[in-house]
C-alpha positions in Angstrom: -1.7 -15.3 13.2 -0.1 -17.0 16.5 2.0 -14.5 18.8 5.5 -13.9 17.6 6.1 -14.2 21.3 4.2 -17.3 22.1 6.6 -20.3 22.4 4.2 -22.6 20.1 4.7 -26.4 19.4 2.3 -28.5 17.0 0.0 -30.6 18.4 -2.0 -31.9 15.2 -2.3 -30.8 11.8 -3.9 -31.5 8.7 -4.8 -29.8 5.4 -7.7 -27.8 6.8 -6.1 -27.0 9.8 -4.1 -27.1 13.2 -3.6 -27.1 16.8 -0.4 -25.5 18.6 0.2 -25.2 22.5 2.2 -22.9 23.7 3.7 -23.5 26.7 4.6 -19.9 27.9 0.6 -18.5 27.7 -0.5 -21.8 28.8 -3.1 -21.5 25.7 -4.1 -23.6 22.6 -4.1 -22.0 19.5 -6.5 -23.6 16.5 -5.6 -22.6 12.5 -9.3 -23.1 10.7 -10.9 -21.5 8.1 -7.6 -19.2 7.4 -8.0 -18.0 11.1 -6.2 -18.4 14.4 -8.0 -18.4 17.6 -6.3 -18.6 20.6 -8.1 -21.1 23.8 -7.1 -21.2 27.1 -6.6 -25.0 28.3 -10.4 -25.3 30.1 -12.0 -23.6 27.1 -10.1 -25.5 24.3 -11.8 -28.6 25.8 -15.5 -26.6 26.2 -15.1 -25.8 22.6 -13.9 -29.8 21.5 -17.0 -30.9 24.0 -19.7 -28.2 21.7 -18.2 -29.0 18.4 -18.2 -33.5 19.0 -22.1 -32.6 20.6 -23.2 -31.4 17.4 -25.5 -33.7 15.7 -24.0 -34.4 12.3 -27.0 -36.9 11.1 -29.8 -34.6 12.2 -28.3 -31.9 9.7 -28.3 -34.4 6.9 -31.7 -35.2 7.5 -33.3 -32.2 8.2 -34.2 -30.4 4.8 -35.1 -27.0 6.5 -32.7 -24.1 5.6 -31.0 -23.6 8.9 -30.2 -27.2 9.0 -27.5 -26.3 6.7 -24.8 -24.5 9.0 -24.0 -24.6 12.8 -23.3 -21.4 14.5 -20.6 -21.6 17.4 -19.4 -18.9 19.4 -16.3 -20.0 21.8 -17.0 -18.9 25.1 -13.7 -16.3 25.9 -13.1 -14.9 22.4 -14.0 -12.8 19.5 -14.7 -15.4 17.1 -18.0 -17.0 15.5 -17.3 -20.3 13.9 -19.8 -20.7 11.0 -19.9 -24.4 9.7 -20.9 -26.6 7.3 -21.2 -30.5 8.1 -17.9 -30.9 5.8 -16.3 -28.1 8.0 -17.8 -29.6 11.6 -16.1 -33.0 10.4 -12.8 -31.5 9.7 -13.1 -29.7 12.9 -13.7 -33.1 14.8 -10.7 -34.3 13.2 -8.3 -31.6 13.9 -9.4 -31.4 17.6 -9.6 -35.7 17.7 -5.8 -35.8 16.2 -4.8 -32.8 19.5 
């Protein structure tokens, strides 16, 4: 849940997610996977940088189990991202579209 106090404005949304600034913590805030996670401005763009560096193709191809999921942990929070290729190209798209 964003801060009742946070003055939020949406940047991008889509069915499987969005992206709000708020202008009076100088943060991001990203709706995924029926979680918010709050981002400072620099990490926001760290996190976009990790998720469009993850190689989509090489998880298709590679048959081994733990090709299946991509484990991300955003540098400055308490959350663990655990996705599928469907939820790393949703992810591109809601971070593309803010």
């Amino acid at each position: 849940m964003i801060c009742p106090l946070a003055n939020v404005e949406e940047v991008f949304k889509t069915s499987e997610g969005a992206v709000y600034q708020c202008s009076r913590k100088n943060c991001y805030w990203l709706e995924f996977q029926n979680t918010t996670t709050s981002f400072s401005v620099s990490d926001f763009f760290k996190f976009k940088k990790r998720i469009d560096s993850i190689d989509i193709e090489k998880m298709i191809c590679d048959s081994s189990r733990s090709a299946d999921v991509e484990i991300v942990m955003p540098f400055r929070t308490d959350r663990c991202f655990v996705l599928t290729v469907s939820d790393i190209l949703n992810l591109r798209e809601i971070l593309d579209g803010a």
